[in-house]
N, C-alpha and C positions, 0 to 999 in steps of 0.2 A: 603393216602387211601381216597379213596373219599366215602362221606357218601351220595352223591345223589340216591335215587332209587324211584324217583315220576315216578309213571304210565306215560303215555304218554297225551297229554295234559291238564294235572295236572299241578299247578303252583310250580314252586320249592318254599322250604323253605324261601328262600332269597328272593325271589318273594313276598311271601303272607306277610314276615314280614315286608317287603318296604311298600304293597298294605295298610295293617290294620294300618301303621304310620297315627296316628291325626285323626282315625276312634273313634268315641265316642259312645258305646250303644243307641240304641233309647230306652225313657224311656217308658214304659208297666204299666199299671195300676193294681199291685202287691202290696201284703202290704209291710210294708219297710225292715220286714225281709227276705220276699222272693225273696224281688228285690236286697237287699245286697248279697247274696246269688250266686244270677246269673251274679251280678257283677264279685263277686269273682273266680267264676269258669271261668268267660271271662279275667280276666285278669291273670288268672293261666295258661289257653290255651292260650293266646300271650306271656308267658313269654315260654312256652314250647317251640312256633314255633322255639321263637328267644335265646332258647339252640340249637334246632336242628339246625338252621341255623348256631350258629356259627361254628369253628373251632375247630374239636374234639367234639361236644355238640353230635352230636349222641352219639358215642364213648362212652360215659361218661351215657350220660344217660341208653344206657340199660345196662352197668355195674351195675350199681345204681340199677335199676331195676329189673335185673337177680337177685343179692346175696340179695336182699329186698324179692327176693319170695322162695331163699333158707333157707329165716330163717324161715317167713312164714309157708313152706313149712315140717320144722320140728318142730315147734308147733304146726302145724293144727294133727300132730301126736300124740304131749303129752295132746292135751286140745282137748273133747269134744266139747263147745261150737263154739273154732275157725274151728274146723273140719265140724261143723254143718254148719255156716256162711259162711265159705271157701264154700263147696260142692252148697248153694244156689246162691252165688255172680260168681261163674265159672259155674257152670252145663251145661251153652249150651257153652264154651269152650272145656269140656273134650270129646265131640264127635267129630269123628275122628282122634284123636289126641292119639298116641302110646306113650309109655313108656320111658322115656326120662332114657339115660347111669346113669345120678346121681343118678335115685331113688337105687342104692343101698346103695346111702349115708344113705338113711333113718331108722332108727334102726330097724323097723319089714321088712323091707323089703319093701311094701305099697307103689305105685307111687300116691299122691294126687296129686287134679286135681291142685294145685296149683305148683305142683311137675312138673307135665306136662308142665303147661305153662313156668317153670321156664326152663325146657329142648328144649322149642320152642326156648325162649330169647337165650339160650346158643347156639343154632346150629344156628342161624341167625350171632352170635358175630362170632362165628367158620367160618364162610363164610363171613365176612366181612374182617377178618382177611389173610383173601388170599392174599390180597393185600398189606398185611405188611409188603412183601420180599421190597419192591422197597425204601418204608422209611428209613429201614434197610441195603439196601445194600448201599445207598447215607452214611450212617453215618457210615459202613465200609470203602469203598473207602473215605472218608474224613483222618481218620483217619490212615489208609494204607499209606498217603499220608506225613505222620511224624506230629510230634508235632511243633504244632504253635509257634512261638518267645513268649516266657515268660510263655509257659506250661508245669508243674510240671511233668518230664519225667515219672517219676513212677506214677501220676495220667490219664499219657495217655497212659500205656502201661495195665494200668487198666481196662479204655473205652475201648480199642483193645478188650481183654480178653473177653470183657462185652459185646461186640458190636457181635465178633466172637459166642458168646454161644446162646443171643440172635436170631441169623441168623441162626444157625442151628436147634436150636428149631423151628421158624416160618415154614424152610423146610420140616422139619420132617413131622410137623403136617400137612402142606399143604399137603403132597403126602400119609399122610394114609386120610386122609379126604375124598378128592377124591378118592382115593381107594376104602375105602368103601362104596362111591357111582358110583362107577362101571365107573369110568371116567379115572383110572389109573390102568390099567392092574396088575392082581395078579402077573405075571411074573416078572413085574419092581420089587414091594413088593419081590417077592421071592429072585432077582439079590442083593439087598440089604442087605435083612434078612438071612443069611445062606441059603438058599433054605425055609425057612417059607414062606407060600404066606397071612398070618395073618397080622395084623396091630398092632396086643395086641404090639410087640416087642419093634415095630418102634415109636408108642407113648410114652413105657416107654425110651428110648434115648431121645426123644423129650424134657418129662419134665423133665430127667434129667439136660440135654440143658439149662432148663430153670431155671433150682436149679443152676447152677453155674452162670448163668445173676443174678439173685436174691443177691446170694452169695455175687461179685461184688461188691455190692451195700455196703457190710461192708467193704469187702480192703479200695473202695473209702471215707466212710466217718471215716476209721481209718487214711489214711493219710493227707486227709485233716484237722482232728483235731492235728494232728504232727506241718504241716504247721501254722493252726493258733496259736498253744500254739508259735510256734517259735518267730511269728508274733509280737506277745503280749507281750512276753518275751521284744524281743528288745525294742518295745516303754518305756516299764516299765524302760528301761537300759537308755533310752534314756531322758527321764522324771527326771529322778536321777541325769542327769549328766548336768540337765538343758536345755537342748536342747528341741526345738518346735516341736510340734506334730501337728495332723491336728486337727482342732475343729469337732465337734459332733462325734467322736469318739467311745463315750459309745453308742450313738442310733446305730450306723453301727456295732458295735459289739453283741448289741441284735438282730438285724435284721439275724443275721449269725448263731446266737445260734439256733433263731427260724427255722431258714430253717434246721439247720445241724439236731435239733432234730426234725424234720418235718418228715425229709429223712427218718432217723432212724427207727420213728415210721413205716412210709409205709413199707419200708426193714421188720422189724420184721414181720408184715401179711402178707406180701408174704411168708417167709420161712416155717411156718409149714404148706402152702398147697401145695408149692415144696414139702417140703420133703414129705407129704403124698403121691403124685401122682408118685414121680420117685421113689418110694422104690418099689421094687421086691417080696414084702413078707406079703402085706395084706395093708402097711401105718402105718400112727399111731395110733395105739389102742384107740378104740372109735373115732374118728373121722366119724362127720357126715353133714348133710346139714346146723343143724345150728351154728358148727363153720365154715363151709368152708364161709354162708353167713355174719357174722360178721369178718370175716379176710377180705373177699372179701370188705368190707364196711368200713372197717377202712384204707384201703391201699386205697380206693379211695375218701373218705369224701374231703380229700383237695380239690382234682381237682373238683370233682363233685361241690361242696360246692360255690368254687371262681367262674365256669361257669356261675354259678345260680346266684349269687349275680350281673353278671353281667349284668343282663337280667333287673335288674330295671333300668338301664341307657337304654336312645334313642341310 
């Protein structure tokens, strides 16, 4: 999916973050707090360009961004003051700007203007994501194509499974998307949906699509923990019996744990906002914008996290 979408001669990302390379502030006759200051925000905005520039770094940042104003967005509901602050830091954002699907996450009902913005970020991610068929369908037809010399059949018959649910979700949502921006004829919806020319239907298929991709995500790190204990087993059988092992062994075995419970963790924050959105009968009881933004924020801390760190490197 490509994340370019600079106006027309405007310099791309990757342009501007080449240009500002060994560019040094000119110093301003400020006092030295206010000149740290403006440093600081100058090397904030170059480290942004060059998330946006990298690989995924849009992607990730307004993820980060979106569920940052989801949570936001249901405090500025429980606390007076951040409601107060909120309303003067957005004010000349909430004009124009309509009533974004989540605000009924929000417990009185209430779209804040922060609410809003967060439904801007999410229909811009929703449209970015169009483009998600084609990443997805490379990593179907890969796999389609049988498992590699030395891959764990039952861990690729996993990815199928995960890859297949995936692709159907992305479809789904694609053609109600467009639907309900009047680009994919209610008849197609209808052909689809029993005769419904609605999209309510075709969404909830969609994320339920996307609750078994999620799902997935536990077959695969239950088998892989099968695999590793087996793994482990033998060296230990192997160590007994005197026979040589590889050296740094324990670091590569932390390394494995950390990722396996890495996995884990994301897996669990996706599952209870699957299961919120593909259930048929309200979701889960209490559920609202600020757990849907603290799931959304723990399933992506990794990625977001390792981007960002990458940004202090040239």
């Amino acid at each position: 999916m490509s994340d370019d979408n600079t106006e027309p001669g405007a310099p791309t990302a990757q342009a501007a973050d080449k240009a500002s390379d060994g560019v040094t502030p000119k110093e301003v006759l400020v006092p030295n707090n206010a000149l740290s200051a403006v440093k600081q925000v100058d090397r904030t905005m170059l480290r942004l360009n060059k998330l946006l520039a990298s690989p995924g770094g849009l992607s990730a940042f307004l993820s980060t961004f979106n569920y940052t104003l989801y949570v936001l967005a249901y405090l500025q509901t429980k606390s007076p003051e951040i409601s107060s602050f909120a309303r003067k830091l957005l004010g000349l954002l909430k004009s124009q700007v309509s009533k974004p699907g989540t605000s009924t996450l929000v417990a009185d009902g209430a779209a804040p203007a922060v609410a809003a913005l967060a439904g801007i970020v999410s229909r811009a991610r929703t449209t970015l994501r169009l483009f998600g068929l084609f990443p997805l369908y490379a990593w179907l037809r890969t796999l389609l194509a049988g498992p590699k010399a030395g891959t764990d059949p039952v861990l690729h018959r996993i990815a199928l499974l995960q890859a297949s649910s995936y692709f159907t979700y992305q479809a789904l949502e694609n053609i109600s998307f467009l639907a309900d921006n009047g680009i994919v004829s209610s008849k197609a919806i209808a052909f689809i949906n029993r005769g419904d020319s609605t999209t309510a239907r075709v969404y909830l298929w969609a994320y339920r699509a996307w609750l078994g991709g999620v799902s997935c995500d536990f077959l695969r790190l239950a088998r892989e923990a099968q695999i590793e204990n087996r793994r482990r087993a033998t060296r230990e059988q192997m160590q007994a019996e005197g026979k040589a092992v590889a050296v740094y062994q324990d670091e590569e075995d932390s390394k494995i744990d950390a990722k396996w419970w890495t996995d884990l963790m994301i897996a669990g924050a996706w599952l209870p906002m699957a299961l919120h959105f593909s259930s048929g009968t309200g979701g889960i009881p209490g559920w609202n914008l600020g757990w849907m933004g603290v799931c959304g924020l723990v399933a992506g801390s990794t990625r977001a996290k390792g981007l960002w760190q990458a940004t202090l490197h040239p």
